[in-house]
DOKE-676708 format. One record per residue (C-alpha): y, x, z; residue in three letters. Coordinates in steps of 0.1 Angstrom, whole numbers, plus 5000, padded with zeros to 4 digits. Example, Ala and Ser with C-alpha at 12.3 -4.5 7.8 and 13.67 -1.06 7.14 Angstrom:
REM residues 2
495551235078ALA
498951375071SER
REM end
This chain:
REM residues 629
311257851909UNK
314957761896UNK
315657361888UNK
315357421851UNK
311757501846UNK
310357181861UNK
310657021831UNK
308057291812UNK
305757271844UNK
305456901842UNK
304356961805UNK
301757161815UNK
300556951846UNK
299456711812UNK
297156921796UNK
295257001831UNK
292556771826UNK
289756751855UNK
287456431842UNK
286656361878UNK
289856311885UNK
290756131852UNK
288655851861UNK
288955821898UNK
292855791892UNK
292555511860UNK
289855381875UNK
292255321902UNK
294855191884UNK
292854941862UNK
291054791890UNK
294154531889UNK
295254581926UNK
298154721939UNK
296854831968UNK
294855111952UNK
298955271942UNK
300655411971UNK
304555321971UNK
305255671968UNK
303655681931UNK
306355421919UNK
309755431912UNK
312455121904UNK
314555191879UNK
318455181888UNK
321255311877UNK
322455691887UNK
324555961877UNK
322856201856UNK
323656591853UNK
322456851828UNK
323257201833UNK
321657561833UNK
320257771862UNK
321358151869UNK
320558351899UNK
322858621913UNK
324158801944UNK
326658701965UNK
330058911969UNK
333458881983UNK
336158801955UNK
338159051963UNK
336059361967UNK
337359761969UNK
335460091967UNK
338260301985UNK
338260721976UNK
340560961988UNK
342861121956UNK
342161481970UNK
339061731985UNK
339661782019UNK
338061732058UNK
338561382077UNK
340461412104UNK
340561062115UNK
338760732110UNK
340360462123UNK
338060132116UNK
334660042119UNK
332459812104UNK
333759452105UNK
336959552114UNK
339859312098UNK
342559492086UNK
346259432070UNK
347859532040UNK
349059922046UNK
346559992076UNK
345360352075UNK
341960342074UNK
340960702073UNK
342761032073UNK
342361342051UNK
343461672064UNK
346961722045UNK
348362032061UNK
347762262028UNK
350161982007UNK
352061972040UNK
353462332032UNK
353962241996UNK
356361922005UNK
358262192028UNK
358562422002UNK
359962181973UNK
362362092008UNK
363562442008UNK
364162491974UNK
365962131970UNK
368262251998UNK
369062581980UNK
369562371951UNK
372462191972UNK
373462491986UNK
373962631949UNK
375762321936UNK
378262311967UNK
379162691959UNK
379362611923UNK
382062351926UNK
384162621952UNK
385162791924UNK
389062621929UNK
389262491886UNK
392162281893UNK
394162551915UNK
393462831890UNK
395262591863UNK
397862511885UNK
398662851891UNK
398462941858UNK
400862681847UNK
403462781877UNK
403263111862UNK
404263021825UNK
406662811844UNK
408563111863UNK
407963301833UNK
410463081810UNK
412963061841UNK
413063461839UNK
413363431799UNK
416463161806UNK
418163411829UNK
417763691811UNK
418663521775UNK
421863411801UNK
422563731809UNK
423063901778UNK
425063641763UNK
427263681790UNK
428064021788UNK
428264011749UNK
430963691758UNK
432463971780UNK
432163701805UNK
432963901839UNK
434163611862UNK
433263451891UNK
430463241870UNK
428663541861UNK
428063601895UNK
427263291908UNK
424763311880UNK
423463651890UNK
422663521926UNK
421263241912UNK
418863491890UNK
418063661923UNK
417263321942UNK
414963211911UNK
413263581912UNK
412763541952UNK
411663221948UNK
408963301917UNK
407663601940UNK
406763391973UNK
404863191945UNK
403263451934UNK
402463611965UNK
400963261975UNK
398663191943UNK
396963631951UNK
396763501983UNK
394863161976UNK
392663301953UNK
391963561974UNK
391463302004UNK
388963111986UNK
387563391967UNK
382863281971UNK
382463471940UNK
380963751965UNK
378863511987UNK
377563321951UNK
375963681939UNK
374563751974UNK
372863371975UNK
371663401939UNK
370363771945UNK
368063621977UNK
366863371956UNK
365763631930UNK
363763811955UNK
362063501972UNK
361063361938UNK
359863681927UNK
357563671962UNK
357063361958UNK
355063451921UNK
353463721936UNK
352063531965UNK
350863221939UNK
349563481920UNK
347463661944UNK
346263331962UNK
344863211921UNK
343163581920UNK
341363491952UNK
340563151943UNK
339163271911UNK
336863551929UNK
333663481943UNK
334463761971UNK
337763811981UNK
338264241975UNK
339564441998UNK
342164511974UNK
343764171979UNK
343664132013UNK
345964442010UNK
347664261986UNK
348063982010UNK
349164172040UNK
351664332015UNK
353264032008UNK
353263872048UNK
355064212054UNK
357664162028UNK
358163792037UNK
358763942073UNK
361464182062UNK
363063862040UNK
363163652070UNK
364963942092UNK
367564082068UNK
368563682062UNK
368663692103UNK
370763962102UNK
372863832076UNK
373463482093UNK
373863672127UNK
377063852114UNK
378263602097UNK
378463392127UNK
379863662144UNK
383263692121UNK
386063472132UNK
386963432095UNK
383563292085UNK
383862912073UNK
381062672082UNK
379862622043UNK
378962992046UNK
377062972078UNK
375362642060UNK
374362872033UNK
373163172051UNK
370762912073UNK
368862792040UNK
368363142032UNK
366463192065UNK
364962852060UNK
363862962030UNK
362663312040UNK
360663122072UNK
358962862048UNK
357963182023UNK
356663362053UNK
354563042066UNK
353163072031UNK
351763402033UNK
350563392062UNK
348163082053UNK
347263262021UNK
346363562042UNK
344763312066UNK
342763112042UNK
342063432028UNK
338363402037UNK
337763022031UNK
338763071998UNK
335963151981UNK
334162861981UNK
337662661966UNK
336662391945UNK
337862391909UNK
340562131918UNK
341862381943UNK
342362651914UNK
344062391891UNK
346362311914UNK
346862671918UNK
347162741888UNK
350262521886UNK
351662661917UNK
351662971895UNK
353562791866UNK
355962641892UNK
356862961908UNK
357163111872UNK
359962871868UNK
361562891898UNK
361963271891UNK
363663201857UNK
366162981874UNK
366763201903UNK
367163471878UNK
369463241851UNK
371863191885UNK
372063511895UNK
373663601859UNK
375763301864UNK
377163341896UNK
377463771882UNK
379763611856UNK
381263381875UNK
382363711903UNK
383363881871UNK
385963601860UNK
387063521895UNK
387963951898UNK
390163881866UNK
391963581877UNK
392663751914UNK
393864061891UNK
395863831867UNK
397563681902UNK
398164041918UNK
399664101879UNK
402063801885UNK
403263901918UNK
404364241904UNK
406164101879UNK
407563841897UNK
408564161924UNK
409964341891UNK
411964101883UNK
413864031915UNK
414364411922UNK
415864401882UNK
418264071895UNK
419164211928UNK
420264551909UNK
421764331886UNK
424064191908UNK
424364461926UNK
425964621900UNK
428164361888UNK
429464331922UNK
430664651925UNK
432264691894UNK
433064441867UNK
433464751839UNK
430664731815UNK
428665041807UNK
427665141773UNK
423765091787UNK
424364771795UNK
423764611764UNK
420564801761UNK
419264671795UNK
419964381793UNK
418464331758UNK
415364491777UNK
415164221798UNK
415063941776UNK
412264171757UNK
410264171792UNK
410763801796UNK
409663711764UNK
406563911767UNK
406063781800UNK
405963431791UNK
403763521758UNK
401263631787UNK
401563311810UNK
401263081777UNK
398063361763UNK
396463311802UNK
396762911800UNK
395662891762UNK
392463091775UNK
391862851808UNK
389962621785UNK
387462931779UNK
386462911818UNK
387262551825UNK
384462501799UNK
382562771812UNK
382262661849UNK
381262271834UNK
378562461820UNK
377562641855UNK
377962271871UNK
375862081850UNK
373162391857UNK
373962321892UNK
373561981886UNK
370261981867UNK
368362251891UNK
369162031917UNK
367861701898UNK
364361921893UNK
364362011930UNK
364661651943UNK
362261561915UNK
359861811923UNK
360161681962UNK
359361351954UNK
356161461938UNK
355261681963UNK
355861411989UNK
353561131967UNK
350661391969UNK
350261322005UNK
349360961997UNK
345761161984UNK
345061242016UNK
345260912032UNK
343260572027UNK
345160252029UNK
344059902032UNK
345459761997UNK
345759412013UNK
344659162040UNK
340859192043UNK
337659282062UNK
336159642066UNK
332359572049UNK
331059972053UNK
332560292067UNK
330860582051UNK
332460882065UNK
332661042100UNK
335361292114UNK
334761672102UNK
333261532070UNK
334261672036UNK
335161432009UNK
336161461974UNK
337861211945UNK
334161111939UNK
333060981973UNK
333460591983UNK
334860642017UNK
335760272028UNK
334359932015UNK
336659662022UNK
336559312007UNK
338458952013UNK
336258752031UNK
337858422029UNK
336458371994UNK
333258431977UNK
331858451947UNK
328058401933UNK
328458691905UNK
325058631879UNK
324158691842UNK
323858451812UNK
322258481780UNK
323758411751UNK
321958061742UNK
323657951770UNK
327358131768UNK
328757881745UNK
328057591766UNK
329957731798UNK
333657681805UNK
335757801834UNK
336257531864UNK
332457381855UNK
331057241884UNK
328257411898UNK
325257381927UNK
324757671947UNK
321857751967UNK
321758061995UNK
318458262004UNK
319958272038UNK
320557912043UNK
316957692031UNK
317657352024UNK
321457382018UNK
323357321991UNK
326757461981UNK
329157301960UNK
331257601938UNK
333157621897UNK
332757871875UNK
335658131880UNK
335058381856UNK
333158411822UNK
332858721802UNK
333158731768UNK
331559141762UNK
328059181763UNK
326559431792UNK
323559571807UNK
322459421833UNK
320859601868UNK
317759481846UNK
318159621816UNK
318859281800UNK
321759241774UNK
323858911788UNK
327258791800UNK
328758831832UNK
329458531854UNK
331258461886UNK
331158141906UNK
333558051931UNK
332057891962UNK
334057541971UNK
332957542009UNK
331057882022UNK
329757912048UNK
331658152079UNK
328458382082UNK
328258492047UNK
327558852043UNK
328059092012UNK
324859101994UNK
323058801997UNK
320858631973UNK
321458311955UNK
320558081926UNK
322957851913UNK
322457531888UNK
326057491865UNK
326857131859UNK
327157141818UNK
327856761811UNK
327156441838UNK
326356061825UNK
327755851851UNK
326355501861UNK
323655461838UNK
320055411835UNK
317455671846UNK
313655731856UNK
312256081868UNK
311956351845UNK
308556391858UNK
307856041848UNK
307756101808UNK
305156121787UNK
305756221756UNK
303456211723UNK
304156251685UNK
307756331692UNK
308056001713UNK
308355921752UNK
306655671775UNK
306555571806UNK
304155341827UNK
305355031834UNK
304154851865UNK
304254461866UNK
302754301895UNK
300953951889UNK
300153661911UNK
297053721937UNK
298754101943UNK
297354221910UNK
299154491887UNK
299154591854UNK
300054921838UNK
301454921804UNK
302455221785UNK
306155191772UNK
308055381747UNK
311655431757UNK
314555611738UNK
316155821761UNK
320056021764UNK
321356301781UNK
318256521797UNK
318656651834UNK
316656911855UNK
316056571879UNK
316556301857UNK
316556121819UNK
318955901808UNK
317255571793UNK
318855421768UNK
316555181755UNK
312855021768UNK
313754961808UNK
316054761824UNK
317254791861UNK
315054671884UNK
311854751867UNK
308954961881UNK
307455261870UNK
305155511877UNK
306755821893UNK
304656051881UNK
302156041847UNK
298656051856UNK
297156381848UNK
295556291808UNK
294656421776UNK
291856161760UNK
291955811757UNK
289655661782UNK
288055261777UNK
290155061802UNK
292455321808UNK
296055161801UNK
296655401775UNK
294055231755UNK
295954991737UNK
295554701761UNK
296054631798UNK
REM end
């Protein structure tokens, strides 16, 4: 029975009349004589603190309390606490078998690595050398337009002297000089020339990607069937064979490569993703061949998140496919500029067999010829066109300086979804492991190892033991009169005859269902001073302090008569020769505990009472609710 119906049971106690006991008690009382009252059956009135509040009972938790699930389906391999067990922020409590999402964080790692493979080949393509060379080349064009524009004005001046010449050999030193530049912009470009390896990288990746579909494809089709056929076991052993010849022609390739003397290491770097790539696409069809069996019995979550391997791999083969056109068209521009160079180095070789003949000629005679003029003026024609060219091949520069930004910032992005993509792939482990989320106590282990658990199964119950709360109901004629930090009494099933001092911590404001079906409030109160053995679950009733009168007058609730809307007590006075009269006195009375009344008026300290109304319901001659003594 809770504190707060004793007040209704003493109401009743009044209307249990016995007559035998009615007068044996008055009779008792009216005799005069103390010694017919037992010290126990008064009370002295004194002055008390007086507390009003409401009684709840609840169960007894841990304030900090966790349900832990795993985030995936899978088998435990390893369970790491038991019951009781305290644990730290971060602990890993149990393990989920991960090496399916194992394969997918190596797979996102191969394709970020051809992604950075892609970019580095990307930004090989020499922009700044091609423009230089292209602006050396306008440059050596308009030095051949000076000296040819020279020449004929010098032999229309007639001008046959020792400066025309010096200024033939200086034509001829000027055409030597533009060939060795020539000659060394071919052999740059030719030096540096990826465009080859770039079409070779992006045609691999076109083939694993499309495998890649294949495979994700199949494994859905088998997650999908109920039997797996024998159709796509073939289909499996199909693709493990293909995945096998991958790997080995990327050995092969990387082999011979590292066999050339010429090969740099950025090429060796490349060729080893492709086999890194092949190898993790071969792992991968050999577990879908593997798990070829198993499958059937996949789980729904299995097929969505195959589904969207599917959609993934469908991606990655329009990428692969969008850089395999790119790097076509970026082999095709790199052929034009090595032709343009190889261009430029047979003009520039033109032009110093024209000088050398030119001075040749002047050299051995100084009489001009009536073809003269026309060669000459040919000249100056073949200069001008050939710096018409070098300015046309600059102008156009802008075309593929604009066009290989455009194949960076492809670069650029693939490689931002690839380390994206890695970072998600990486997070999905975290699903397959439970952590402790902070300092606390293991309260229930519910798996063992070899079990299977899904998103739906509390594996771990953990909880911070250091404080507890009494969580409880209230109704709503007593919601309003509740506050947070109210001072409450807590009693414990476990612990008889102890009391707890606690506040209230929490108060809800939305109606629920309780475990009883009841519509009330939810209420949590914060023990002050627990005790160390507490466990989760316990039972316990708790009396919240709603207002306290301090210092004042009060008699025993049980004391109280009350009739007509008005309250009495018995007075006790004792008179001389150890007699005692009972007199029934009206009081006026203030605030109302479960223990205690407040008397405001009709008792003064030090007065004597009875503790406890004699059991009445008529009026009996000599009783002392008669009227007189």
């Amino acid at each position: 029975m809770n504190k707060g119906s004793r007040r209704v049971m003493a109401g009743l106690a009044l209307v249990a009349a016995v007559a035998v006991g009615l007068t044996g008690c008055l009779g008792r009382a009216g005799s005069g004589g103390t010694g017919d009252i037992s010290p126990d059956d008064l009370y002295v009135v004194e002055t008390r603190d007086v507390s009003a509040g409401t009684s709840v009972s609840g169960t007894v938790h841990p304030a900090h309390l966790a349900s832990l699930s795993v985030l995936a389906q899978g088998t435990v391999t390893a369970v790491n606490v038991v019951e009781g067990d305290s644990v730290h922020k971060g602990d890993v409590l149990v393990q989920v078998d991960d090496r399916a999402q194992q394969n997918q964080v190596a797979q996102a790692e191969s394709r970020y690595r051809a992604a950075v493979a892609s970019l580095g080949v990307t930004r090989l393509s020499g922009l700044s050398q091609t423009k230089a060379q292209l602006q050396s080349a306008l440059t050596q064009a308009q030095a051949q337009q000076v000296s040819a524009q020279v020449n004929l004005r010098n032999f229309t001046d007639k001008d046959t002297s020792a400066l025309q010449i010096s200024n033939l050999q200086e034509q001829v030193a000027n055409a030597e000089a533009s060939l060795r530049s020539a000659q060394n912009s071919l052999k740059s470009l030719q030096d540096y020339d990826t465009s080859a390896l770039q079409v070779t990288v992006a045609d691999f990746s076109v083939d694993q990607a499309q495998l890649s579909l294949q495979m994700a494809q199949t494994r859905l089709a088998v997650l999908q069937s109920r039997d797996v056929t024998t159709a796509q076991l073939a289909q499996l052993q199909s693709q493990v064979s293909q995945a096998k010849i991958g790997l080995d022609t990327a050995k092969l390739n990387l082999k011979e490569a590292a066999q050339a003397p010429t090969t740099s290491d950025d090429r060796l770097a490349i060729l080893q993703e492709q086999v890194d790539q092949a190898q993790a696409t071969l792992n991968l069809a050999q577990l879908n061949l593997k798990n070829a069996s198993a499958d059937s019995r996949a789980s729904q979550s299995d097929i969505d998140l195959q589904r969207m391997q599917v959609q993934s791999s469908q991606v990655s083969l329009s990428n692969a496919e969008a850089n395999y056109q790119v790097a076509v068209a970026g082999a095709a521009q790199k052929k034009l500029q090595i032709a343009s160079a190889q261009e430029q180095v047979n003009q520039a070789r033109s032009a110093l067999t024209i000088a050398q003949n030119n001075l040749a000629s002047t050299q051995k005679t100084n009489d001009a010829r009536a073809n003269d003029l026309e060669t000459l003026n040919a000249q100056v024609k073949q200069a001008d066109a050939a710096v018409a060219l070098a300015q046309s091949n600059l102008s156009a520069f802008a075309d593929t300086e604009q066009r290989t930004t455009l194949q960076l910032q492809s670069a650029q992005e693939q490689l931002n979804q690839a380390t994206l993509a890695l970072s998600a792939q990486k997070l999905l482990l975290d699903n397959y492991v439970i952590t402790a989320p902070w300092d606390g106590t293991v309260l229930a282990v519910n798996v063992n190892v070899g079990d299977m658990v899904t998103p739906q199964s509390i594996v771990v119950k953990m909880g911070q033991t250091s404080t507890w709360n009494v969580e409880a109901y209230v109704d709503e004629v007593d919601i309003l009169n509740i506050r947070n930090e109210q001072e409450a009494q807590v009693t414990i099933d476990s612990y008889p005859d102890q009391d707890f001092a606690g506040k209230v911590s929490y108060l809800g404001r939305t109606l629920v269902r309780t475990p009883e079906g009841l519509n009330a409030y939810a209420l949590k109160i914060r023990l002050t001073t627990p005790p160390a053995t507490l466990v989760d679950g316990m039972s316990g009733d708790a009396t919240i302090i709603l207002s306290t009168a301090k210092g004042v007058l009060a008699v025993p609730v049980e004391s109280l008569l009350i009739e007509g809307g008005k309250k009495y007590v018995t007075l006790v006075k004792a008179e001389a020769g150890r007699t005692a009269t009972q007199t029934k006195t009206e009081i006026t009375t203030g605030l109302e505990g479960d223990e205690y009344v407040e008397v405001t008026s009709g008792l003064k300290a030090g007065d004597t009472i009875l503790r406890q109304q004699p059991i009445a319901t008529t009026t009996i001659p000599g009783s002392p609710f008669s009227g007189g003594n």
